[in-house]
PyMOL commands that place a pseudoatom at each C-alpha (Angstrom):
pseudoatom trace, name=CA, resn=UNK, resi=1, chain=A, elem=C, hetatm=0, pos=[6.968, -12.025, 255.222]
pseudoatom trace, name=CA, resn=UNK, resi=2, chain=A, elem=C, hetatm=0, pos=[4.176, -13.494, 257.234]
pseudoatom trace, name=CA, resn=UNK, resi=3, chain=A, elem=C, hetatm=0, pos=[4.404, -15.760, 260.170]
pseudoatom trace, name=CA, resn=UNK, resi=4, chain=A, elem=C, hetatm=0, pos=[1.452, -18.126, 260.676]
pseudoatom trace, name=CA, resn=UNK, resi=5, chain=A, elem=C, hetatm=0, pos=[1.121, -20.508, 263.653]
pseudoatom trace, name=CA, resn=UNK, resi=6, chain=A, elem=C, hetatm=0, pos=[-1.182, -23.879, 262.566]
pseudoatom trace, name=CA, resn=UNK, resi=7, chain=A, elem=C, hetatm=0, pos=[-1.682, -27.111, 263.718]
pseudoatom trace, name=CA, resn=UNK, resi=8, chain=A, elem=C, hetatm=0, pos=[-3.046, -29.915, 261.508]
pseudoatom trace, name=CA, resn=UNK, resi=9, chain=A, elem=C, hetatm=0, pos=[-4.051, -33.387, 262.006]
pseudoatom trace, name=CA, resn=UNK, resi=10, chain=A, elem=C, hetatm=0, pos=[-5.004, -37.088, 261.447]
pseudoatom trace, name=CA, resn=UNK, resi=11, chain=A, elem=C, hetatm=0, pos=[-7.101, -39.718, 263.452]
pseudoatom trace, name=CA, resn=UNK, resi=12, chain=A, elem=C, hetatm=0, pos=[-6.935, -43.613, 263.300]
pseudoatom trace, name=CA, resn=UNK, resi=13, chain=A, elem=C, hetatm=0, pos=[-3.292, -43.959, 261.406]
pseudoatom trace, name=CA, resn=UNK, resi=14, chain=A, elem=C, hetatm=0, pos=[-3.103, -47.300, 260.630]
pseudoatom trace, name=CA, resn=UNK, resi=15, chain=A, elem=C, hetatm=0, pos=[-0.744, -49.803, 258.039]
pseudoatom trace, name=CA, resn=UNK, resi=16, chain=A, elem=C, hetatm=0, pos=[-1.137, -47.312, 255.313]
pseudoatom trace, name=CA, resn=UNK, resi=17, chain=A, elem=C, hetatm=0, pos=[1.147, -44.656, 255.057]
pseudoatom trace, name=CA, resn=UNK, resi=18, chain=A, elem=C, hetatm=0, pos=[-0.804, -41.680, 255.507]
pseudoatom trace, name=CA, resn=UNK, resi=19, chain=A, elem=C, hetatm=0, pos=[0.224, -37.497, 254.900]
pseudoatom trace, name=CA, resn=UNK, resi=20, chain=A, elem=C, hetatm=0, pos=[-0.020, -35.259, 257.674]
pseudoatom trace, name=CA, resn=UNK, resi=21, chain=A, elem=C, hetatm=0, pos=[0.957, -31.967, 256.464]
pseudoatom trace, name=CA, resn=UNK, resi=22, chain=A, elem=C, hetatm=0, pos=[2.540, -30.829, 253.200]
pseudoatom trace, name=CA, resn=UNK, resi=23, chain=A, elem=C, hetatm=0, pos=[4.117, -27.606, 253.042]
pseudoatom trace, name=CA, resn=UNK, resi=24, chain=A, elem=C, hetatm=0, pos=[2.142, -25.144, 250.742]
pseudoatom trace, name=CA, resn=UNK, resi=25, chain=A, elem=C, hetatm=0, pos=[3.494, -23.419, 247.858]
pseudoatom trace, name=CA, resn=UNK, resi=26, chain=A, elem=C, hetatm=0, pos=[5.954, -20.353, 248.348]
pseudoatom trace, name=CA, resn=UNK, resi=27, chain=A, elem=C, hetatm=0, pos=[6.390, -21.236, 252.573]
pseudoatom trace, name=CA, resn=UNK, resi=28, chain=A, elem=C, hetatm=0, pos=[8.657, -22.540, 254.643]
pseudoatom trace, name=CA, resn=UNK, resi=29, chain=A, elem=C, hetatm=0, pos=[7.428, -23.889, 257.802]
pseudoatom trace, name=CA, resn=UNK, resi=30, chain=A, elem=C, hetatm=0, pos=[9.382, -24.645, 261.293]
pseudoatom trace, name=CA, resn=UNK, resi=31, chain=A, elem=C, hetatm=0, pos=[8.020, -28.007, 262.708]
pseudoatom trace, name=CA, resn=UNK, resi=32, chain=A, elem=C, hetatm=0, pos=[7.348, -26.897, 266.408]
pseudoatom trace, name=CA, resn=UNK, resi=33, chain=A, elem=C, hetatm=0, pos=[6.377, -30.483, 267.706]
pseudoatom trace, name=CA, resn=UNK, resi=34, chain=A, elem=C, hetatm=0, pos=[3.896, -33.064, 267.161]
pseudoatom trace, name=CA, resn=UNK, resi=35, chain=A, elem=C, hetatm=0, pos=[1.617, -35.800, 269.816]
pseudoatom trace, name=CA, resn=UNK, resi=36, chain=A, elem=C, hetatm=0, pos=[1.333, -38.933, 268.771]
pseudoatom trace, name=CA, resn=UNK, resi=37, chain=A, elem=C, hetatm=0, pos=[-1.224, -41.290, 270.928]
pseudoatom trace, name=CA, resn=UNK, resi=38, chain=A, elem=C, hetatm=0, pos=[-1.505, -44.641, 270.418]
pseudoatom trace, name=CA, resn=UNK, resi=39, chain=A, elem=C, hetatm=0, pos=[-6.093, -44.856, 270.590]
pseudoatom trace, name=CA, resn=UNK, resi=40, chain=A, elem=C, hetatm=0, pos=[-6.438, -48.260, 270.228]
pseudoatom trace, name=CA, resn=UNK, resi=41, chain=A, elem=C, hetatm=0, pos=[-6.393, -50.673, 273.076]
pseudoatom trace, name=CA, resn=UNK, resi=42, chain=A, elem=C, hetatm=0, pos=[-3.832, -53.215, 271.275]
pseudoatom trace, name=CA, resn=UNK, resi=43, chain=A, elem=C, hetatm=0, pos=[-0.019, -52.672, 273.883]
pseudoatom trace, name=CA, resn=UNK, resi=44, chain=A, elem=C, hetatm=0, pos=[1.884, -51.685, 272.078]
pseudoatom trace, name=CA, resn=UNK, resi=45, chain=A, elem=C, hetatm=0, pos=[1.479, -50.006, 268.482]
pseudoatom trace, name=CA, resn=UNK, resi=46, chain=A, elem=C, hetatm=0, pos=[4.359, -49.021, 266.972]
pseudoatom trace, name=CA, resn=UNK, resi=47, chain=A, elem=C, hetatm=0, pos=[4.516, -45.498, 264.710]
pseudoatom trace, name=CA, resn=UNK, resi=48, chain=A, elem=C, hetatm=0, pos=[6.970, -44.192, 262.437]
pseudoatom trace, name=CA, resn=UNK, resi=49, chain=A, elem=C, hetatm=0, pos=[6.786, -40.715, 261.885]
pseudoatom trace, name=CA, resn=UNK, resi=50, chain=A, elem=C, hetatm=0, pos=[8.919, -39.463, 258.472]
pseudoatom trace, name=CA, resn=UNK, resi=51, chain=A, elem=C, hetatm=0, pos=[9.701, -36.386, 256.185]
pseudoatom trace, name=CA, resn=UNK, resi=52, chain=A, elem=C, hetatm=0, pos=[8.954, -37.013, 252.689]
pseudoatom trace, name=CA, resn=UNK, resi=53, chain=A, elem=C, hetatm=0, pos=[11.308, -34.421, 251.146]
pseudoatom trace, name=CA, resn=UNK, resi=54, chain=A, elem=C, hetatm=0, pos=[9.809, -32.488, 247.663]
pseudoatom trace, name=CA, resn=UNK, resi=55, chain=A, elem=C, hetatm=0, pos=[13.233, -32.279, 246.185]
pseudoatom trace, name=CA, resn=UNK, resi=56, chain=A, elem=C, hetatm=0, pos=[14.374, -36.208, 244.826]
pseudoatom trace, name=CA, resn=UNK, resi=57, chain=A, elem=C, hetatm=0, pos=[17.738, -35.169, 245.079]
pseudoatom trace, name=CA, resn=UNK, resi=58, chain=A, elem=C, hetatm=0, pos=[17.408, -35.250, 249.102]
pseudoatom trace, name=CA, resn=UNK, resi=59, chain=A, elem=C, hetatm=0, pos=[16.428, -37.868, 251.196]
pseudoatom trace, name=CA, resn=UNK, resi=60, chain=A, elem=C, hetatm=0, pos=[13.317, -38.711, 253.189]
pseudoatom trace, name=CA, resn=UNK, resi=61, chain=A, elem=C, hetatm=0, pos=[14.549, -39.354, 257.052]
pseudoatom trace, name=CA, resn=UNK, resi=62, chain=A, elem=C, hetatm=0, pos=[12.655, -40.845, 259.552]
pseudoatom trace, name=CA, resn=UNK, resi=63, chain=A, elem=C, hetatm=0, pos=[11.885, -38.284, 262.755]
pseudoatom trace, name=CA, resn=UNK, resi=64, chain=A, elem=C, hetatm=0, pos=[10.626, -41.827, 264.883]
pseudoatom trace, name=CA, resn=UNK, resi=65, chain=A, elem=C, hetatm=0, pos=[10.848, -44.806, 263.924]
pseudoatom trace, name=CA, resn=UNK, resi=66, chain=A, elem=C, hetatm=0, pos=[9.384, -47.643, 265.363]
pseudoatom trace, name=CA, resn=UNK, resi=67, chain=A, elem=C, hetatm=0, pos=[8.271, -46.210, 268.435]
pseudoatom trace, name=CA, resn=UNK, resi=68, chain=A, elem=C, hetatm=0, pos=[5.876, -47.913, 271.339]
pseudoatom trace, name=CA, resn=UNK, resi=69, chain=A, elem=C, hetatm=0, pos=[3.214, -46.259, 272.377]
pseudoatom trace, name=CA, resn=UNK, resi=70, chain=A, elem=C, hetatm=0, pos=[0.778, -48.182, 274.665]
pseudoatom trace, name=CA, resn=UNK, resi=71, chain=A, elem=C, hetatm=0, pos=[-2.740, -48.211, 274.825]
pseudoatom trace, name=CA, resn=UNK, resi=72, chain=A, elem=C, hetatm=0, pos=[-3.891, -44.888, 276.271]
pseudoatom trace, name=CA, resn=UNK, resi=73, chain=A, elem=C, hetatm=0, pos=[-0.119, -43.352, 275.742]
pseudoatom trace, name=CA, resn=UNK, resi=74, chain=A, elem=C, hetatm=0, pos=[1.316, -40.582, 274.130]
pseudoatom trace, name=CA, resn=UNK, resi=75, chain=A, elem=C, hetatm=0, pos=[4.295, -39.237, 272.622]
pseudoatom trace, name=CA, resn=UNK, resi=76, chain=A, elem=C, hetatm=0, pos=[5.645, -35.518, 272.779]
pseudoatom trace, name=CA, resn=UNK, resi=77, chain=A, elem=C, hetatm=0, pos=[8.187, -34.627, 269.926]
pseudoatom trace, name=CA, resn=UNK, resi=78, chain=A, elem=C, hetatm=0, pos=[9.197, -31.117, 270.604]
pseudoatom trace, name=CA, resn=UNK, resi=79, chain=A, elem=C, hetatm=0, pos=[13.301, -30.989, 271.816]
pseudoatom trace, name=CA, resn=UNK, resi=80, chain=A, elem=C, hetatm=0, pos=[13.990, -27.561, 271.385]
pseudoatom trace, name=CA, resn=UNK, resi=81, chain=A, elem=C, hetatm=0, pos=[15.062, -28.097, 267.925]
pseudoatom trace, name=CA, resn=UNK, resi=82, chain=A, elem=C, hetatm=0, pos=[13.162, -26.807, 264.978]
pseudoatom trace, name=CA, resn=UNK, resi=83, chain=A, elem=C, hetatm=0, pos=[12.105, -28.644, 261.943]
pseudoatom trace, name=CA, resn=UNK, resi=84, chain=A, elem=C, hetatm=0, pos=[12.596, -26.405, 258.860]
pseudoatom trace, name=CA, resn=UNK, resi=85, chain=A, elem=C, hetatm=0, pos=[10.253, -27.829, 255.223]
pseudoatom trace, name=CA, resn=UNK, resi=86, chain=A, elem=C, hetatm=0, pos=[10.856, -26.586, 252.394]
pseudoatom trace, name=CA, resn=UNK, resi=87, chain=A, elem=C, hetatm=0, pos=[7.309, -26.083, 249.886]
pseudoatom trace, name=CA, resn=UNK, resi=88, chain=A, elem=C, hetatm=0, pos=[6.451, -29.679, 249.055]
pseudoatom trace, name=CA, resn=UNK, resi=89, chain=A, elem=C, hetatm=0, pos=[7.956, -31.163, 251.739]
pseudoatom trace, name=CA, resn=UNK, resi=90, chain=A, elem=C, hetatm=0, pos=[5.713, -33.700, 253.680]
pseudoatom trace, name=CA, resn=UNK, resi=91, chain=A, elem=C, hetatm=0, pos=[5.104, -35.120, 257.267]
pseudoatom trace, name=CA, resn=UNK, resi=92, chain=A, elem=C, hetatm=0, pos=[4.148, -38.696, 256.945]
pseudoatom trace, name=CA, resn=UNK, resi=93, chain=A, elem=C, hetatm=0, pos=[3.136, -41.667, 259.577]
pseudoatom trace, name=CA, resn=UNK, resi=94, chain=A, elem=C, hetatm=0, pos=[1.971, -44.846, 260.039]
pseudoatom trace, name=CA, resn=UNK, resi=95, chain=A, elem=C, hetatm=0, pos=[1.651, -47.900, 262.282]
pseudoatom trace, name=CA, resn=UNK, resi=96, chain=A, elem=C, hetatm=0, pos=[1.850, -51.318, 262.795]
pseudoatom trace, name=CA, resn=UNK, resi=97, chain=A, elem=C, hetatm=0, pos=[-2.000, -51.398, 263.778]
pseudoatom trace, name=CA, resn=UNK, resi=98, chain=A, elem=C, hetatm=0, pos=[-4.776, -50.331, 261.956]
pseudoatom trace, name=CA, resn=UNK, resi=99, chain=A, elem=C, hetatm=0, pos=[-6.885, -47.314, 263.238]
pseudoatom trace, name=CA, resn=UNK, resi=100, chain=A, elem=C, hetatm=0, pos=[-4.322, -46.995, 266.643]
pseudoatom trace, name=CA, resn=UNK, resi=101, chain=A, elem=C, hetatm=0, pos=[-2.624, -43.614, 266.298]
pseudoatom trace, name=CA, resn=UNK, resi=102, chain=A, elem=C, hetatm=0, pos=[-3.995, -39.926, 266.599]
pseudoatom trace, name=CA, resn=UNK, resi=103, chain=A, elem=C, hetatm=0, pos=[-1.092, -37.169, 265.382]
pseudoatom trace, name=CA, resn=UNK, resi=104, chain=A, elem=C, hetatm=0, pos=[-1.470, -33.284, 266.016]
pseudoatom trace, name=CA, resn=UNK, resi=105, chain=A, elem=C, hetatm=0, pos=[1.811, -31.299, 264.127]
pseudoatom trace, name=CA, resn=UNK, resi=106, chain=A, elem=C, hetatm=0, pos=[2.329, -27.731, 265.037]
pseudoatom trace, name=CA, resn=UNK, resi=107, chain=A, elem=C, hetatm=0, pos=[3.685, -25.630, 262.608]
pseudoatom trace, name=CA, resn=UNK, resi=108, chain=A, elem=C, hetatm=0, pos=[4.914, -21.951, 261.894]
pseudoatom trace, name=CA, resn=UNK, resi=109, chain=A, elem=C, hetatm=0, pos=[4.468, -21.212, 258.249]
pseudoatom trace, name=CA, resn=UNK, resi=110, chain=A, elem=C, hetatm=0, pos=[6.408, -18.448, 256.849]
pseudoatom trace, name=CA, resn=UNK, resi=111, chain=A, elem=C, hetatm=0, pos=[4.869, -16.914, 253.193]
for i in range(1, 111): cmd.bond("trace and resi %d" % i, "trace and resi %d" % (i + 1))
show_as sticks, trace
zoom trace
C-alpha cells in the first residue's frame, strides 16, 4: 500500500458549486485540513464547504457551513481529526459571493 501526501486546489469560488478534490479510483484518502480565504474585498463572504459522498446510499454532510470569512481572512480546518473518502467521494464549496474564496485541501492518499 502506498501513502501519498497531496494538496489540491481552487481560486475565485463563487455561487456555483464547485469540486475540489475527488478521490481517485482504488484510494482512500485522510483529509488532513484545508484554508479557506475569503480574496475578495466584499465583509463578509460566507463558504460552505461539503462532502459529496460516491455511494447514494450515504449522505453528503456539510464540514462548514455558512461560515464568515472577511475580506483578507482565513479559515484553518484541521482539529486533529481525520477525514477518511472513500474512491468517488468529493470535497465541494461555494459562496455567497462570486470570485471571493481561495481553498487549499491536504490530503494523504492511500493506493
Amino acid at each position: 500500500m502506498a501513502n501519498t501526501f497531496k494538496s489540491y486546489s481552487k481560486a475565485n469560488v463563487g455561487l456555483t458549486i464547485s469540486d475540489v478534490y475527488t478521490v481517485p479510483a482504488a484510494t482512500t484518502s485522510v483529509v488532513i485540513g484545508f484554508v479557506l480565504a475569503n480574496v475578495s474585498a466584499t465583509d463578509p463572504v460566507l463558504g460552505d464547504v461539503k462532502v459529496n459522498k460516491a455511494n447514494v446510499d450515504l449522505d453528503d454532510v456539510f464540514l462548514v457551513k455558512s461560515i464568515e470569512l472577511y475580506a483578507g481572512s482565513a479559515y484553518e480546518f484541521n482539529g486533529g481529526n481525520k477525514i477518511i473518502l472513500e474512491a468517488g467521494d468529493k470535497i465541494q464549496i461555494n459562496s455567497n459571493t462570486n470570485s471571493s474564496i481561495d481553498i487549499l485541501v491536504s490530503v494523504l492518499e492511500q493506493t
